[in-house]
C-alpha positions in Angstrom: -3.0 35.6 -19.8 -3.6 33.7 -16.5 -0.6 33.9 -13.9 0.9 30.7 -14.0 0.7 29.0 -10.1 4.1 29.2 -7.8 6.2 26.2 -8.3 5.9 24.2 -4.4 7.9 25.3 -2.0 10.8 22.8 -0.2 8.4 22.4 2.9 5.9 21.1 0.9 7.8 18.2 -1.1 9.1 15.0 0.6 12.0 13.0 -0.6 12.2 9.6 1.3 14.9 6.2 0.7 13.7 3.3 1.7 16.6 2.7 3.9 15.4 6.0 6.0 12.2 4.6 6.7 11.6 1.4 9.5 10.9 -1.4 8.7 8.0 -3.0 10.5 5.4 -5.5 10.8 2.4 -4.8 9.1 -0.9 -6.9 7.8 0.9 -8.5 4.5 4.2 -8.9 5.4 6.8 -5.9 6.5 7.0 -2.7 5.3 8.7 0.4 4.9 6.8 3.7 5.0 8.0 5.7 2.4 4.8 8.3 2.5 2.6 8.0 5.3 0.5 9.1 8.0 2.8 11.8 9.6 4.0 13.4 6.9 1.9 16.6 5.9 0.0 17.7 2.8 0.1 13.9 1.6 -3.4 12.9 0.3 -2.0 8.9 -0.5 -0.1 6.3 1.1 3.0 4.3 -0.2 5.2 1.9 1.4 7.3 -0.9 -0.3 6.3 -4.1 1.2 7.8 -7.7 1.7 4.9 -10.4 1.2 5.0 -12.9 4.2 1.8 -14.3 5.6 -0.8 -11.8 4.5 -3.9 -11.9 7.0 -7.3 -11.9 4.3 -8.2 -8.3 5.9 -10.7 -5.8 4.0 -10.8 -1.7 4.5 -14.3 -0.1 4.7 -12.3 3.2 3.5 -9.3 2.9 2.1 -8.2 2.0 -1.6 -5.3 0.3 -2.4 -3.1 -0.3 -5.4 -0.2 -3.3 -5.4 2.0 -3.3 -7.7 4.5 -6.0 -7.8 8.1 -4.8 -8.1 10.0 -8.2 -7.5 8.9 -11.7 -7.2 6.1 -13.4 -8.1 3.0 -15.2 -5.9 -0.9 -15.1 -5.8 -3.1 -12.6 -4.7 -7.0 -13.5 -3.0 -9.7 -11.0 -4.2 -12.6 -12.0 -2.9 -12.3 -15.5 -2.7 -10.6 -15.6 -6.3 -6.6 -17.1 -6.4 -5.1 -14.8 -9.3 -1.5 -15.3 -10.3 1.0 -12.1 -10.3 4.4 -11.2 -10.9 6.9 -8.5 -11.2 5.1 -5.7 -13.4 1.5 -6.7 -11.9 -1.0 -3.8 -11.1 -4.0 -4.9 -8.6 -6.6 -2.2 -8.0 -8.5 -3.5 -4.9 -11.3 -1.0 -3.9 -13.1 -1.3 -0.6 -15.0 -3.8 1.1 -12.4 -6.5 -1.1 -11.2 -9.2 1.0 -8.1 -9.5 0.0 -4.2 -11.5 0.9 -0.9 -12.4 -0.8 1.1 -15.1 -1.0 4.7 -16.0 -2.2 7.9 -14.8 -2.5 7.5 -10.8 -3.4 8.2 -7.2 -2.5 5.0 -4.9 -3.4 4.6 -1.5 -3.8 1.0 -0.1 -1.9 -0.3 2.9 -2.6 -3.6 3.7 -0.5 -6.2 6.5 -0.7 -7.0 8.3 1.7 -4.0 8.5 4.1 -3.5 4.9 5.6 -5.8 4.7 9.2 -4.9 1.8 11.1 -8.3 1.7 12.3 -9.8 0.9 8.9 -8.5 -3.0 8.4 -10.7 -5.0 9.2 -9.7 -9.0 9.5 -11.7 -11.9 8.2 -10.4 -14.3 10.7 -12.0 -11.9 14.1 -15.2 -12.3 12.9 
């Protein structure tokens, strides 16, 4: 019978509240970095994140999942409007332009590891 793999050690596991992690400014809106660059062993991104203002940005790299925890508003997909509300589950995969609007808080997940250098905004070119 194959030896069963050890359980992860403490070191390697992160537990994060929201309220432990700074709030800043960020493309959509403001988030909070629950996992994120900094933290080791993490192949994914996630941060909770208040819609307001979203810049229509794009990454050449990175893909991103919303889902929409409260709230409801539109997201722009490449030039499409699309309607979303709490339960909504956007998979935007590079090279989407892509923005929010209304009155939500989102979780993002992103893959690989979120690089600040790979947003791209529509309106600098």
């Amino acid at each position: 019978m194959p030896e069963k793999p050890s359980p992860p050690t403490p070191s390697n596991l992160i537990l994060r509240h929201e309220e432990q992690a700074a709030r800043e400014a960020s493309a959509c809106g403001y988030r909070y970095r629950l996992l994120s660059r900094g933290d080791d062993d993490v192949a994914a991104w996630a941060h909770a994140v208040d819609i307001d203002g979203a810049r229509p940005h794009y990454h050449k790299r990175a893909t991103e999942l919303y889902y929409v925890l409260e709230g409801e508003g539109t997201v722009l997909l490449d030039g499409r409007e699309h309607e979303v509300h709490k339960g909504s589950m956007i998979h935007i995969p590079p090279g989407v332009v892509h923005s929010a609007a209304g009155k939500m808080r989102v979780l993002v997940v992103g893959i690989p590891d979120i690089d600040d250098s790979d947003v791209f905004y529509v309106d600098d070119h």
